[in-house]
C-alpha positions as CSV (number, residue, x, y, z in Angstrom):
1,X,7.2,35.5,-44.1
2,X,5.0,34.0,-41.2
3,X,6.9,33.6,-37.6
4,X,5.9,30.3,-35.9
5,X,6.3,30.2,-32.3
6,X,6.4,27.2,-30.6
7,X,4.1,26.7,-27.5
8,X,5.1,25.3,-24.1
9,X,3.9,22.2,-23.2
10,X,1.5,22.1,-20.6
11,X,1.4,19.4,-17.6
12,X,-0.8,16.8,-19.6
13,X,1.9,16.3,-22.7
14,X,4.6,15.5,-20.6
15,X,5.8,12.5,-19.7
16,X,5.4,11.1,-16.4
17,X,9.1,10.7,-15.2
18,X,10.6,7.8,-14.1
19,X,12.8,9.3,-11.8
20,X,12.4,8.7,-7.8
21,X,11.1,11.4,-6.0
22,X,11.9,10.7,-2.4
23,X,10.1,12.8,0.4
24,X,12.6,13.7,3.3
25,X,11.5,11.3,6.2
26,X,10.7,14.6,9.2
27,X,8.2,16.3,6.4
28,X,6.6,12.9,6.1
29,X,6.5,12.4,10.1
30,X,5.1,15.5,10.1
31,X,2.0,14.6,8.0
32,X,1.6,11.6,9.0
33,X,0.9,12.5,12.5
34,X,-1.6,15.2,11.3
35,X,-3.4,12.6,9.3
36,X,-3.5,10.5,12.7
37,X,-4.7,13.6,15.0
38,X,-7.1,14.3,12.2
39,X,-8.3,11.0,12.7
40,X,-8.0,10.4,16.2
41,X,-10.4,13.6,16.6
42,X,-13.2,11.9,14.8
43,X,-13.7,8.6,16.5
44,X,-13.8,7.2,20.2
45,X,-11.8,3.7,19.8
46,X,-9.1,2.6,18.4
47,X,-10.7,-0.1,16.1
48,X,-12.4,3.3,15.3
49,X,-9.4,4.9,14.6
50,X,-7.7,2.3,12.5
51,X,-10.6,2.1,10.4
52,X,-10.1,5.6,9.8
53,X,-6.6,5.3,9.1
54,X,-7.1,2.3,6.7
55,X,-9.7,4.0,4.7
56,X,-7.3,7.1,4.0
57,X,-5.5,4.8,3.0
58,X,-7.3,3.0,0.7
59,X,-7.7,6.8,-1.1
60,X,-3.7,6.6,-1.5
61,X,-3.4,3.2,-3.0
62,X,-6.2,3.8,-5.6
63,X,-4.4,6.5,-7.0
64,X,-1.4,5.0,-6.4
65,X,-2.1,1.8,-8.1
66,X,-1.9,2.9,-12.0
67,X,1.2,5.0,-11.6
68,X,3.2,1.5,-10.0
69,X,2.2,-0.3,-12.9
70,X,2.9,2.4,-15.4
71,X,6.6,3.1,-14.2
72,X,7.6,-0.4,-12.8
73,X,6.4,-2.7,-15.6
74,X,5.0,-0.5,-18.1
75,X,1.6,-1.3,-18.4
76,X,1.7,-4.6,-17.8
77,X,-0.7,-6.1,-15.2
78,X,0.1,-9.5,-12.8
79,X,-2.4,-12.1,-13.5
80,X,-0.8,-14.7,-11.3
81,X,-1.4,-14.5,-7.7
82,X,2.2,-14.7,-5.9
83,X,3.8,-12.7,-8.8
84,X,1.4,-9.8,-7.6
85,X,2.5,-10.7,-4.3
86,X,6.3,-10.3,-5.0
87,X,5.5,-7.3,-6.7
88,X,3.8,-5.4,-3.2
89,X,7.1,-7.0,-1.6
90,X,9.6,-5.8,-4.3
91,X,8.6,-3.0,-6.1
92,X,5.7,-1.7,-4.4
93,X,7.1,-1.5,-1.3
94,X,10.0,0.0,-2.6
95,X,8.0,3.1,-3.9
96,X,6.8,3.5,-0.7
97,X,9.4,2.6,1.6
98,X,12.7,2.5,0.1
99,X,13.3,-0.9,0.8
100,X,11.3,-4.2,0.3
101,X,9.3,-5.6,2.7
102,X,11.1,-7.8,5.2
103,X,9.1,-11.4,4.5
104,X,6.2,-12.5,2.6
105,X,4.5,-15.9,4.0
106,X,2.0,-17.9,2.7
107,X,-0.3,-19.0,5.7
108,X,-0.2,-23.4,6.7
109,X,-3.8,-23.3,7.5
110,X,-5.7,-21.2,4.7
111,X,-4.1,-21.4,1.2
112,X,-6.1,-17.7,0.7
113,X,-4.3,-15.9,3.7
114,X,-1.2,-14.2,3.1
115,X,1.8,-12.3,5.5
116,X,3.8,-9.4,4.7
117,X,6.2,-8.8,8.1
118,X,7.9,-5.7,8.2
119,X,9.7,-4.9,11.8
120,X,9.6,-1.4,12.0
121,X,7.5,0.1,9.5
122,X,8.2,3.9,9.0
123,X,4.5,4.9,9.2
124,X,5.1,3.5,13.5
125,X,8.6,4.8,14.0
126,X,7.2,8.4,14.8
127,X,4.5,7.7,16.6
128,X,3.8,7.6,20.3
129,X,0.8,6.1,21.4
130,X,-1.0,6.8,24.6
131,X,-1.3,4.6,27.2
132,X,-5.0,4.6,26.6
133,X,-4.6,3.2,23.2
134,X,-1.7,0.7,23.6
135,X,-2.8,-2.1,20.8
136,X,-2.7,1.5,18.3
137,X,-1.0,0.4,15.0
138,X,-0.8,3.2,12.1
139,X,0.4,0.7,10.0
140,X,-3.3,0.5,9.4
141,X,-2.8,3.4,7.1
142,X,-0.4,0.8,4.9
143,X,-3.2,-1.8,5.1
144,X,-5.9,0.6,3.8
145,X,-3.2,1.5,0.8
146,X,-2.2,-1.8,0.4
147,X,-5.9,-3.2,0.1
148,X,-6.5,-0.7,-2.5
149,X,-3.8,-1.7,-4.9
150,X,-4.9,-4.9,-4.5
151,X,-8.5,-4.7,-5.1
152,X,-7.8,-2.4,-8.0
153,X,-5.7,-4.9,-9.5
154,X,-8.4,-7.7,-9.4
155,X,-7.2,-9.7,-6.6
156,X,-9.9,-9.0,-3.9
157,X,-8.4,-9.0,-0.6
158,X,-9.1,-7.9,2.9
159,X,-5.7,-6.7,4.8
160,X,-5.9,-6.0,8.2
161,X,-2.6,-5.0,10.6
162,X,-1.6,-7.0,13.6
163,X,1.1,-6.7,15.8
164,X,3.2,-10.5,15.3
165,X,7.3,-10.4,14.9
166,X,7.0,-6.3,14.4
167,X,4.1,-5.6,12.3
168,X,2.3,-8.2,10.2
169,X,-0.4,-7.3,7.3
170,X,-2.5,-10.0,6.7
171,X,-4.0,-10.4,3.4
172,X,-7.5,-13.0,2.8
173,X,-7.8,-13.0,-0.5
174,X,-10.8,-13.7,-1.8
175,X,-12.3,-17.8,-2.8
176,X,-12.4,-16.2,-6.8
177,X,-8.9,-15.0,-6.7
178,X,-7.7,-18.8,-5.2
179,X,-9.8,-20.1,-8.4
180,X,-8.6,-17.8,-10.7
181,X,-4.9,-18.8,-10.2
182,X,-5.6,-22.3,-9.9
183,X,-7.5,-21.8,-13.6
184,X,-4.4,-19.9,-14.8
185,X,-2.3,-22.2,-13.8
186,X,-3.8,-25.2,-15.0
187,X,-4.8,-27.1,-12.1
């Protein structure tokens, strides 16, 4: 009489859980400001160094992007313009953040140019800037993420960080995405 023995899993056949890992918030101050001295080492501005920042960022959120989609709506996609937006100020921020985003504005003078305010984002709270580099905002590193899942979800945008009520991303999408809704939509 043959035995079978049943094999373990490996990593690939499981399913990707749905629970929420949370990172305690001192481990991720910790990194973070190694990513920023990492950064700060290899550049001689601060432009410099938010451009630095944002483009590690932009490594996150391409990663990042398929997972969000996978657990939050399973599979699904946003088409629509400001339903993608709702979900970076719902969901996504969520993930990342633990909370949503404090306000999403739509811009009076550009119909392409979007705001997502948050007061005190967690990626600032930690950080003390130098006199030398006053107008410093790691919130950059949010930008470069938050570009990232944007691009990646065909909704080309350029987000760039400015300090405005707390910290403000603003997000110029692209003329095709503008189109593209106003196809979808019907107008």
């Amino acid at each position: 009489m043959a035995t079978i023995t049943k094999q373990k899993p490996s990593n690939l056949d499981k399913v990707l859980s749905k629970g929420r890992a949370e990172v305690n918030v001192a481990t991720f101050a910790l990194l973070f400001s190694e990513i920023v001295q990492y950064c700060q080492n290899r550049v001689y501005t601060v432009p410099e160094l938010q451009t630095k920042l944002s483009e590690m960022g932009q490594h996150v959120g391409s990663h990042l992007l398929d997972v969000l989609f996978l657990r939050e709506k399973g599979y699904k996609r946003e088409i629509k313009l400001l339903n993608m937006l709702l979900f970076i100020k719902s969901s996504f921020w969520k993930t990342l953040f633990g909370k949503e985003a404090d306000k999403l504005e739509h811009a009076n003078d550009h119909e392409g140019t979007y705001y997502i305010i948050e007061k005190d984002p967690l990626v600032n709270r930690f950080i003390s800037v130098p006199k030398d580099k006053g107008n410093l905002n790691c919130a950059a590193y949010t930008a470069g993420i938050l570009e990232a899942v944007l691009n990646g979800a065909n909704f080309p945008a350029k987000v760039t960080v400015h300090w405005h009520k707390g910290t403000t991303f603003m997000i110029k999408f692209d003329e095709s995405v503008i189109t593209r809704d106003k196809m979808v939509d019907g107008k």
